[in-house]
FIMI-801473 format. One line per field, with one value per atom (N, C-alpha, C, O): residue number from 0; x, y, z; atom name; residue in three letters. Coordinates in steps of 0.05 Angstrom, whole numbers, plus 5000, padded with zeros to 4 digits. Example, Ala and Ser with C-alpha at 12.3 -4.5 7.8 and 13.67 -1.06 7.14 Angstrom:
! FIMI-801473
n <- (0;0;0;0;1;1;1;1)
px <- (5264;5246;5264;5285;5257;5273;5258;5268)
py <- (4886;4910;4934;4934;4955;4979;5001;5023)
pz <- (5156;5156;5156;5169;5142;5143;5157;5161)
atom <- (N;CA;C;O;N;CA;C;O)
res <- (ALA;ALA;ALA;ALA;SER;SER;SER;SER)
! end
This chain:
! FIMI-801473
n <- (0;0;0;0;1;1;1;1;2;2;2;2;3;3;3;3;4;4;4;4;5;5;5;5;6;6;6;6;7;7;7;7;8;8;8;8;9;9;9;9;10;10;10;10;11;11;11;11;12;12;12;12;13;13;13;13;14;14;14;14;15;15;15;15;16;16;16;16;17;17;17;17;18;18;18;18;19;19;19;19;20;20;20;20;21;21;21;21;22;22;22;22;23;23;23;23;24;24;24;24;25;25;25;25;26;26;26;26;27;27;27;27;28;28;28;28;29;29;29;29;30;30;30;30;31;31;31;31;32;32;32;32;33;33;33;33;34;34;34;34;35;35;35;35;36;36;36;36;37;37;37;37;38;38;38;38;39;39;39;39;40;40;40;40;41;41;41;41;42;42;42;42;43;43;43;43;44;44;44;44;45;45;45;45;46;46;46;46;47;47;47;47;48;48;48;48;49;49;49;49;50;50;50;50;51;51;51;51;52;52;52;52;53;53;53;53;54;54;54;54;55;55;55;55;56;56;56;56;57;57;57;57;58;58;58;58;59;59;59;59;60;60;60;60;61;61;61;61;62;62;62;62;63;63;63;63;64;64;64;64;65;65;65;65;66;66;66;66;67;67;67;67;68;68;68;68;69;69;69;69;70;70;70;70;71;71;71;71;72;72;72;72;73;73;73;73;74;74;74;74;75;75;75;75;76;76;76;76;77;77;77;77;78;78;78;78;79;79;79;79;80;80;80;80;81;81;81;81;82;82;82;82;83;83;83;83;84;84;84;84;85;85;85;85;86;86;86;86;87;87;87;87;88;88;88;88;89;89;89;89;90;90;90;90;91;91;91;91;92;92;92;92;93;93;93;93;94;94;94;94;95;95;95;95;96;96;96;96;97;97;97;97;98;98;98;98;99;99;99;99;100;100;100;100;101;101;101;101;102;102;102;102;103;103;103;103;104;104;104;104;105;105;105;105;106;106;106;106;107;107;107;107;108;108;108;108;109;109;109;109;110;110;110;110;111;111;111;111;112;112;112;112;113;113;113;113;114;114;114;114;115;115;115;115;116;116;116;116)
px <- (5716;5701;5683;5676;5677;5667;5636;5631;5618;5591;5585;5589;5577;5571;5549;5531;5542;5527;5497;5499;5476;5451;5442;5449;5430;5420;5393;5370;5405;5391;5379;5396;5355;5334;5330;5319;5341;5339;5307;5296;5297;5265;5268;5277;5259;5264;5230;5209;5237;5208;5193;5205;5170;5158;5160;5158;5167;5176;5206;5215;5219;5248;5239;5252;5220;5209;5188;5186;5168;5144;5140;5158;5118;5119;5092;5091;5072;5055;5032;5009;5042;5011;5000;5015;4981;4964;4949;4936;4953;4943;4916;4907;4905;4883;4893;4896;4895;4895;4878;4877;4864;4843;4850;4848;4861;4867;4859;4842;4865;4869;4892;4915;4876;4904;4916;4901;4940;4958;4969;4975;4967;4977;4975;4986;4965;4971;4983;4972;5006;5025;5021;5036;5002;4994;5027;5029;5042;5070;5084;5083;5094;5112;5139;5145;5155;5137;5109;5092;5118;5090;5079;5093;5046;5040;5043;5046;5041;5051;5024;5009;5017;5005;5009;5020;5004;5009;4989;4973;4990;4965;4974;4997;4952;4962;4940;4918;4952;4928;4936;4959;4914;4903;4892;4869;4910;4905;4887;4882;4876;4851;4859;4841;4888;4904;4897;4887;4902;4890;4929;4937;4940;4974;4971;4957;4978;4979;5007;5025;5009;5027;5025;5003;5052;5050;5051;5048;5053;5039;5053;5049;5067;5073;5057;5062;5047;5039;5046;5041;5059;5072;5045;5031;5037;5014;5028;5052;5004;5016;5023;5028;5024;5037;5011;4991;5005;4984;4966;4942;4975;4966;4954;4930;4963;4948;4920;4896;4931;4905;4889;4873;4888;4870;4848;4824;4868;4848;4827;4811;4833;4817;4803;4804;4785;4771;4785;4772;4814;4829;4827;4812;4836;4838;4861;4874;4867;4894;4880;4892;4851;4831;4818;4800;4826;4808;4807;4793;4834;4834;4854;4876;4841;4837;4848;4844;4864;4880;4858;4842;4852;4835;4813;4804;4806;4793;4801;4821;4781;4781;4784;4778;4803;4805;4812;4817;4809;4816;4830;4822;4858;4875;4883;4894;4882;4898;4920;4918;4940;4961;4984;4984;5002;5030;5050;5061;5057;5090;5105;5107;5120;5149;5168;5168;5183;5209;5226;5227;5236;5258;5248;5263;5228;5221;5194;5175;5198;5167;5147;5155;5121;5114;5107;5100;5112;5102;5095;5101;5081;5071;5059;5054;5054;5046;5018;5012;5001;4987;4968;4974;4948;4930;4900;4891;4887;4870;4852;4845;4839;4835;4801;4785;4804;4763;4756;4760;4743;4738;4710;4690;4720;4691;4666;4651;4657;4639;4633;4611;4653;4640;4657;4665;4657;4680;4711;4733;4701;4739;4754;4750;4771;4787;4811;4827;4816;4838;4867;4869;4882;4911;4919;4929;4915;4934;4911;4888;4923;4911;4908;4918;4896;4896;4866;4854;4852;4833;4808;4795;4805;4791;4763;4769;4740;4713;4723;4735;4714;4708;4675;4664)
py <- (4490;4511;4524;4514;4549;4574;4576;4575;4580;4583;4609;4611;4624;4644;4649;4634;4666;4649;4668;4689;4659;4662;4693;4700;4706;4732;4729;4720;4742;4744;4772;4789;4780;4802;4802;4782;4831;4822;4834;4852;4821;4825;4835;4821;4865;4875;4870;4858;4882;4870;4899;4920;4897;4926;4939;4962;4934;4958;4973;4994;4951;4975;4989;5010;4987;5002;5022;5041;5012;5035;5045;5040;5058;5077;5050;5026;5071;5053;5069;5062;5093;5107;5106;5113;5099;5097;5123;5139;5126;5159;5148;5125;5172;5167;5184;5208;5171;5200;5189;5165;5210;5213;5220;5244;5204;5206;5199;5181;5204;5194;5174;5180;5148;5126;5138;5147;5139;5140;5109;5104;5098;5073;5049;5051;5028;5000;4977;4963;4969;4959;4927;4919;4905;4880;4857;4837;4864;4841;4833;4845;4816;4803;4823;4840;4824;4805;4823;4815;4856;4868;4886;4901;4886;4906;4938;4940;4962;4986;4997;4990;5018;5034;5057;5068;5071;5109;5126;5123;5150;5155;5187;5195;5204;5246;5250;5239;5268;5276;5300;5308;5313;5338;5355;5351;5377;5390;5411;5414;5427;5444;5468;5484;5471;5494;5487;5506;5466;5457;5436;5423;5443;5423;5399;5387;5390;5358;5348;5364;5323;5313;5279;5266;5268;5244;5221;5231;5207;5187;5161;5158;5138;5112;5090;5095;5075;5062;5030;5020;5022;4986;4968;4972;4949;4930;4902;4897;4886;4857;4845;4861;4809;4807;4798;4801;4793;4787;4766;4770;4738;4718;4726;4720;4738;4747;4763;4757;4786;4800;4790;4806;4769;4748;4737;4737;4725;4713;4741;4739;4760;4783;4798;4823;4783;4799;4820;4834;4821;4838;4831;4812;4840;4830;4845;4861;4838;4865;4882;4904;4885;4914;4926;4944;4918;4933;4962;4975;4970;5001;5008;4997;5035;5045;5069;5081;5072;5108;5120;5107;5146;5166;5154;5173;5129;5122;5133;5129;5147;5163;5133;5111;5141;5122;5139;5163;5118;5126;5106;5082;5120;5093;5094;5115;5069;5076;5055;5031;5069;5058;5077;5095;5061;5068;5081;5072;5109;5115;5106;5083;5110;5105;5122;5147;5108;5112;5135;5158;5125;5140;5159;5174;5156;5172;5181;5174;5196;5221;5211;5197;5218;5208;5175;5172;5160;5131;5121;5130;5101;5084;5058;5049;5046;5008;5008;5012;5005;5008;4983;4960;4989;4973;4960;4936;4989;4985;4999;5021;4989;5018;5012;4994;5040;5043;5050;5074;5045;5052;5071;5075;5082;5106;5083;5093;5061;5055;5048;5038;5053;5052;5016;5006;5008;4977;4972;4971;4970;4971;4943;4923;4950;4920;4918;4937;4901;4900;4884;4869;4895;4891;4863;4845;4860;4836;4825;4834;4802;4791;4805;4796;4823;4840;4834;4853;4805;4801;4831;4840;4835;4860;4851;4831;4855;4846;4868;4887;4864;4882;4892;4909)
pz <- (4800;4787;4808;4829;4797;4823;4810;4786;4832;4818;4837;4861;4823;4837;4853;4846;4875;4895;4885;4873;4891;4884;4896;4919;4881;4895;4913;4908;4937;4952;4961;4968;4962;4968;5004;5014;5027;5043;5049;5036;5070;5071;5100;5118;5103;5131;5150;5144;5168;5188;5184;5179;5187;5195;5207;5200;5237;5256;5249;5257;5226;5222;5204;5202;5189;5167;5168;5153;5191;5191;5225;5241;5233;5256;5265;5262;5279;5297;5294;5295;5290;5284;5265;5246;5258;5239;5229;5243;5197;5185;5170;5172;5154;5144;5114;5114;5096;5078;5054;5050;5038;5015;4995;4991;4973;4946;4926;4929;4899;4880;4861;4855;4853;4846;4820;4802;4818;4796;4778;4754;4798;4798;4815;4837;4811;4829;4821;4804;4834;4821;4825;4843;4810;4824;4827;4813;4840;4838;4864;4885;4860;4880;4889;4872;4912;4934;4955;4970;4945;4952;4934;4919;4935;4913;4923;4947;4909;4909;4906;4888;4927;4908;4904;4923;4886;4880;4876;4858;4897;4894;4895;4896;4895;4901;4924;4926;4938;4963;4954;4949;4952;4946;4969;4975;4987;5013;5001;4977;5025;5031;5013;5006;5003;4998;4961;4948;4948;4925;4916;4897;4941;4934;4930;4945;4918;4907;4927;4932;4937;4938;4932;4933;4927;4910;4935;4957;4936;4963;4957;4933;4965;4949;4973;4996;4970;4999;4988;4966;5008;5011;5016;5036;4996;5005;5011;5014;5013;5017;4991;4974;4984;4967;4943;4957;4928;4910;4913;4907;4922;4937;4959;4959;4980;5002;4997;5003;4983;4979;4959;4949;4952;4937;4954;4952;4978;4993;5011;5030;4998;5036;5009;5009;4979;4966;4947;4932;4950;4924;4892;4890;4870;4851;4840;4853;4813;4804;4796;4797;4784;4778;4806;4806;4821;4846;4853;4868;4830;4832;4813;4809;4797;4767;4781;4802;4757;4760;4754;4741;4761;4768;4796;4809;4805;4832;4859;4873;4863;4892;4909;4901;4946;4957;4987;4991;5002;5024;5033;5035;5041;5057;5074;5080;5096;5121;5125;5123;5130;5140;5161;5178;5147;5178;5163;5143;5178;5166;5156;5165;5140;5131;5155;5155;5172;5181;5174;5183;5156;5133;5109;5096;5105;5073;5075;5089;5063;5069;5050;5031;5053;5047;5025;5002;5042;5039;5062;5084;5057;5077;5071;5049;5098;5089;5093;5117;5079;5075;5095;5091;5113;5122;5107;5105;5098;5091;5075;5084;5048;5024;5024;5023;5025;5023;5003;5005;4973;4958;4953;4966;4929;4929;4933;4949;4927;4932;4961;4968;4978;5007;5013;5034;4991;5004;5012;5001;5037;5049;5048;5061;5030;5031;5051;5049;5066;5084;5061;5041;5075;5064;5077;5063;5103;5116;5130;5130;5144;5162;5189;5210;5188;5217;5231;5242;5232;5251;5239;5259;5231;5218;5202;5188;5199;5179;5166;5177;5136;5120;5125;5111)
atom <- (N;CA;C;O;N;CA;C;O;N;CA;C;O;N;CA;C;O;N;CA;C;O;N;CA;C;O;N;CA;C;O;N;CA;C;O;N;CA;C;O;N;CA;C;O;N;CA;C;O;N;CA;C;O;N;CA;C;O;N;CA;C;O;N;CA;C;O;N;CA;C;O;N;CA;C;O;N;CA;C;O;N;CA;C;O;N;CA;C;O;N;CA;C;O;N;CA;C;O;N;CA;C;O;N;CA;C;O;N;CA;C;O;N;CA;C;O;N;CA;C;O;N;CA;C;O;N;CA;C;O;N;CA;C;O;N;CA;C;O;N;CA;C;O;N;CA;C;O;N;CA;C;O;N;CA;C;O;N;CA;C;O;N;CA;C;O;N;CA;C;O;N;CA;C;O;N;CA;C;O;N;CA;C;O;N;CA;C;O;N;CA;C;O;N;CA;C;O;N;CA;C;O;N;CA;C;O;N;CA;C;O;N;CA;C;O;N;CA;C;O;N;CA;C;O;N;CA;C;O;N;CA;C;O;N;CA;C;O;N;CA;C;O;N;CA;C;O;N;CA;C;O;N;CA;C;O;N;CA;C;O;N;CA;C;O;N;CA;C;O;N;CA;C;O;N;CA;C;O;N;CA;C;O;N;CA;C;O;N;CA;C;O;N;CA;C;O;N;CA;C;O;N;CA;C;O;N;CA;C;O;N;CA;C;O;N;CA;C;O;N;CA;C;O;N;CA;C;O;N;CA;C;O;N;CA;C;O;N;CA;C;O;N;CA;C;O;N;CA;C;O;N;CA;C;O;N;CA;C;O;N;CA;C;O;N;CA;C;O;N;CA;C;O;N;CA;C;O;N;CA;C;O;N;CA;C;O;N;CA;C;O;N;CA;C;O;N;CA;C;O;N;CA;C;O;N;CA;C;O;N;CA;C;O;N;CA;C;O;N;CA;C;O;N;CA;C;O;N;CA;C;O;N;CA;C;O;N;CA;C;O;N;CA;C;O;N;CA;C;O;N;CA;C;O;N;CA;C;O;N;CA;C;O;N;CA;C;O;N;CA;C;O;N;CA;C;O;N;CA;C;O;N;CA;C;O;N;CA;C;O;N;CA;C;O;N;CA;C;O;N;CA;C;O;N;CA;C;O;N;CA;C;O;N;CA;C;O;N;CA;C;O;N;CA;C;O)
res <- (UNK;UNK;UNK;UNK;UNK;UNK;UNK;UNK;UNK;UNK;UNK;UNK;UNK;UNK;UNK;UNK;UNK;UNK;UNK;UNK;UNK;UNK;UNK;UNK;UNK;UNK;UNK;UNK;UNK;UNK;UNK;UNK;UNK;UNK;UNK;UNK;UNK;UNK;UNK;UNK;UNK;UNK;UNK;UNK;UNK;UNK;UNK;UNK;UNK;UNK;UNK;UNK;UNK;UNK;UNK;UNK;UNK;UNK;UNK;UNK;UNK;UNK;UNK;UNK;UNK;UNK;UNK;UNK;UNK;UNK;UNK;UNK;UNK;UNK;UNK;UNK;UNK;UNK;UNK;UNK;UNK;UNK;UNK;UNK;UNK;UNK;UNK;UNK;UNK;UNK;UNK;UNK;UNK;UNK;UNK;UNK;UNK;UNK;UNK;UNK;UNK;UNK;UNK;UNK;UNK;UNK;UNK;UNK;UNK;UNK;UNK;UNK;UNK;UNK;UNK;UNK;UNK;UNK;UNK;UNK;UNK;UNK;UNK;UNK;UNK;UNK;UNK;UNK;UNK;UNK;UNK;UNK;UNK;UNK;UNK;UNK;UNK;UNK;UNK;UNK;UNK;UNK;UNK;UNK;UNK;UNK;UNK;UNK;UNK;UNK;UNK;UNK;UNK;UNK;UNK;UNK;UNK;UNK;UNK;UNK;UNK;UNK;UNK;UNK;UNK;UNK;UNK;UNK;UNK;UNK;UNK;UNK;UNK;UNK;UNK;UNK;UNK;UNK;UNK;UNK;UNK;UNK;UNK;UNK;UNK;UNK;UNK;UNK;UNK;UNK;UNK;UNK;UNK;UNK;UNK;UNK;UNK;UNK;UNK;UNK;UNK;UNK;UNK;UNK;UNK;UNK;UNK;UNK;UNK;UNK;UNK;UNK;UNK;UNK;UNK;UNK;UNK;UNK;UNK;UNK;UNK;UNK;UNK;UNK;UNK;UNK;UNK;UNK;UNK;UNK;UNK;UNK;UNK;UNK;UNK;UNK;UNK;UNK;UNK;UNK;UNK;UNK;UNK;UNK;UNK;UNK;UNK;UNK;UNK;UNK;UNK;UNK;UNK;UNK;UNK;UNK;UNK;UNK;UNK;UNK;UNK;UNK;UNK;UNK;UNK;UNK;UNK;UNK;UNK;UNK;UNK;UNK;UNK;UNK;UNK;UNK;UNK;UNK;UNK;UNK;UNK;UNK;UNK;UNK;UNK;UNK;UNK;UNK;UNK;UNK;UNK;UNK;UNK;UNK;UNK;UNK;UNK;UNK;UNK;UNK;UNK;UNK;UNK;UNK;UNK;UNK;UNK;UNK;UNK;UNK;UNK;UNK;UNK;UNK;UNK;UNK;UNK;UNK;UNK;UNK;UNK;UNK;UNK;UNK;UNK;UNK;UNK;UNK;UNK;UNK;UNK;UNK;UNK;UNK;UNK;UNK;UNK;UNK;UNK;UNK;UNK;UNK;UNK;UNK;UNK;UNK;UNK;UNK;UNK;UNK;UNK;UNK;UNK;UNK;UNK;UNK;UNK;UNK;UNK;UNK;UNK;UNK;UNK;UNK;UNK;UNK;UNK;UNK;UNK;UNK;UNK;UNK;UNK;UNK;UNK;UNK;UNK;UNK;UNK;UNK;UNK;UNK;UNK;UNK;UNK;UNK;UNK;UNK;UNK;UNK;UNK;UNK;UNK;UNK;UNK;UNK;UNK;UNK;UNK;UNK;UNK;UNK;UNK;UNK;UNK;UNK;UNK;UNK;UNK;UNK;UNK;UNK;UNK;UNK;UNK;UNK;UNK;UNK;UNK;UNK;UNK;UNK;UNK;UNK;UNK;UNK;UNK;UNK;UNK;UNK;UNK;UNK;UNK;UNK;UNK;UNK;UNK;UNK;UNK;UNK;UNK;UNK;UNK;UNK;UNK;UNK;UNK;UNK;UNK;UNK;UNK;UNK;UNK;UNK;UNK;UNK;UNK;UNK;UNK;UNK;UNK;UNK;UNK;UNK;UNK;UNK;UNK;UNK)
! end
């Protein structure tokens, strides 16, 4: 008898997936997605012109950002933010997100990047 073989999720590295430069962009959350194996966030940046564009940024996984001061409420659709992170490679706007500054002035880090809040 045949068992069929277990699904497997492949997990790529960051450099095949993101750039090196690091952006800054100022939005508004649509969405924060608290789940395994990383959380999501969605947000609109709003240019000088009054254009909206839609934004998706890659976080760490929920455990992690537990330990660096996250929670799953740490950010409410309509919450102004500022995030910095790294390109997406392949797809326009998205990116992996380093690190989110909230309207109240508290920056939470995403990873273990040696960083104080």
């Amino acid at each position: 008898m045949l068992a069929p073989a277990p699904l497997m999720l492949a997990h790529h590295s960051f450099a095949a997936e993101y750039g090196s430069n690091l952006i800054t962009l100022n939005g508004t959350i649509i969405r924060f997605d608290w789940m395994n194996p990383h959380t999501r966030i969605y947000f609109d940046v709003t240019d000088a012109s009054g254009a909206v564009t839609k934004w998706e940024c890659e976080g760490n996984a929920p455990g992690g950002l537990l330990n660096n001061g996250w929670s799953k409420g740490s950010m409410k659709p309509g919450d102004h933010v500022t995030i910095e992170g790294f390109l997406a490679k392949d797809r326009p706007n998205v990116c992996k997100a380093r690190a989110v500054k909230l309207a109240n002035g508290r920056r939470l880090i995403m990873g273990s990047t040696g960083e104080s809040r």
